[in-house]
C-alpha positions in Angstrom: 6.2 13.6 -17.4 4.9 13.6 -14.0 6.6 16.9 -11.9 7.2 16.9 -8.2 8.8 20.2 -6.8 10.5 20.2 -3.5 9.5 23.2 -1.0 12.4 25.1 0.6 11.5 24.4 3.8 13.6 27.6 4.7 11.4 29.6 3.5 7.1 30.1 3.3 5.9 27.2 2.2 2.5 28.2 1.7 3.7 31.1 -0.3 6.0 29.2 -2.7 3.6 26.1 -3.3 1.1 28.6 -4.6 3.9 30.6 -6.6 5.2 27.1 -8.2 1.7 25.8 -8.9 0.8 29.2 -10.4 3.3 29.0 -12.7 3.5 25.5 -13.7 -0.5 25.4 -13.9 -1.3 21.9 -15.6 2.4 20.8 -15.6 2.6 20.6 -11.9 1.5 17.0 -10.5 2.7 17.5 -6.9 4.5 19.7 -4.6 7.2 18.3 -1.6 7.2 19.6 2.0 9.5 18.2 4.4 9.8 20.9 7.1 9.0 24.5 7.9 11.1 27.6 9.0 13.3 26.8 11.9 13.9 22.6 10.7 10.3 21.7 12.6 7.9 19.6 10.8 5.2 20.5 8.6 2.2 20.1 10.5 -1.7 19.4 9.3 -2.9 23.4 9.5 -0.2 24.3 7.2 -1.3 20.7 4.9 -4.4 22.1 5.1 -4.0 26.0 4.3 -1.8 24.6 1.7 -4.6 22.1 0.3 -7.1 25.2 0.6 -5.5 27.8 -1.3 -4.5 25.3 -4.4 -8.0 24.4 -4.2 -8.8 28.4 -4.8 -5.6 28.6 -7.5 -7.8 25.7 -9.3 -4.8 23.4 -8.8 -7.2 20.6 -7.6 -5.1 18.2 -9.2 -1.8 19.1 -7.5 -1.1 16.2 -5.0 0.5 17.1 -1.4 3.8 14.6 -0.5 4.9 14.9 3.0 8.3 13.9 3.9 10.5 13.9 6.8 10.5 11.2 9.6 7.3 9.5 8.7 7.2 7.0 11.8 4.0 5.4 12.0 3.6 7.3 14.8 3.3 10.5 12.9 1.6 9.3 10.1 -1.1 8.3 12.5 -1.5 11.5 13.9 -1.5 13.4 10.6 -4.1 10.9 9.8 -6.3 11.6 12.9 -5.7 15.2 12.4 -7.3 15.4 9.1 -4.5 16.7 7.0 -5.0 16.2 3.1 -2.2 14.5 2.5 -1.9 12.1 -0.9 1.4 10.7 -0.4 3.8 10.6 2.9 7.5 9.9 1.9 9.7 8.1 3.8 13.2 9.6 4.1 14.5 6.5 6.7 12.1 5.5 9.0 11.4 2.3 6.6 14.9 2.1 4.9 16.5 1.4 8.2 14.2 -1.4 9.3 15.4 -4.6 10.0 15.2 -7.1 7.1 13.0 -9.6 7.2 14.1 -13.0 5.7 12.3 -14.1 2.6 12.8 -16.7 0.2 11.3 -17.5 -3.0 11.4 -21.1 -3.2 9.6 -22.6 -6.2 8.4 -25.6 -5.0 5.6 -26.6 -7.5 5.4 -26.4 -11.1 1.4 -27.3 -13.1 0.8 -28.8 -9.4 4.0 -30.7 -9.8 6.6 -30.8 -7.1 10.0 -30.0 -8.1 13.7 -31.0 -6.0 14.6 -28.0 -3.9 18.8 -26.9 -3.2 19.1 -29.0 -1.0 18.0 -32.2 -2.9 19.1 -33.7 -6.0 17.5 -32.5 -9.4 16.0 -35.8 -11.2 18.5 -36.6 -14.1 18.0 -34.9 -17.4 19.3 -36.0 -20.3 19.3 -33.4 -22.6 21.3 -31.3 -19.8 25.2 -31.5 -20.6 27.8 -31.1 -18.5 30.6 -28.3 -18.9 33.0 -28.6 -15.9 
């Protein structure tokens, strides 16, 4: 069962990543950070000290998740910035978008065209009627 574990981001992240991942060893797939100390966001030399010293613990495979206001704007600049990142998680930035309108209208079936809503359906004799 794949493990994710959240880092309290009121505390040293660095610290408990390492003290989670050396415990958990194998069991561990990837650690959380949201924020640091002080509610400001993680930045790319944490991601990277963080990404270092798991390299060192041999926690290689433990993936990185970085969450809190993922605006495209941000993830561009963690990007640019180098930061190891395997996963950013968006906590609204995408939730609260505007919907875009979709609707899946099946219009052919084998190449044949079928009657839409708004048409009539061809009669069907084996179909009977209820109401």
């Amino acid at each position: 069962m794949p493990r994710v574990a959240y880092v309290d981001p009121r505390g040293d992240v660095i610290a408990q990543t390492l003290e989670i991942a050396g415990r958990m060893k194998e069991k561990l797939n990837a650690v959380r950070i949201a924020r640091i100390p002080g509610a400001r966001l993680v930045t790319a030399e944490i991601i990277k000290e963080i990404r270092t010293r798991l390299d060192e613990l041999d926690c290689r495979h433990v993936e990185i998740v970085v969450s809190g206001e993922m605006a495209p704007s941000r993830i561009k600049k963690l990007l640019d910035e180098s930061a190891p990142i395997n996963v950013f998680h968006d906590t609204g930035y995408i939730a609260a978008a505007k919907p875009i309108g979709f609707k899946a209208n099946i219009r052919t079936i084998s190449d044949k065209p079928i009657p839409q809503e708004q048409e009539l359906a061809p009669h069907n004799p084996r179909l009977i009627r209820l109401l």
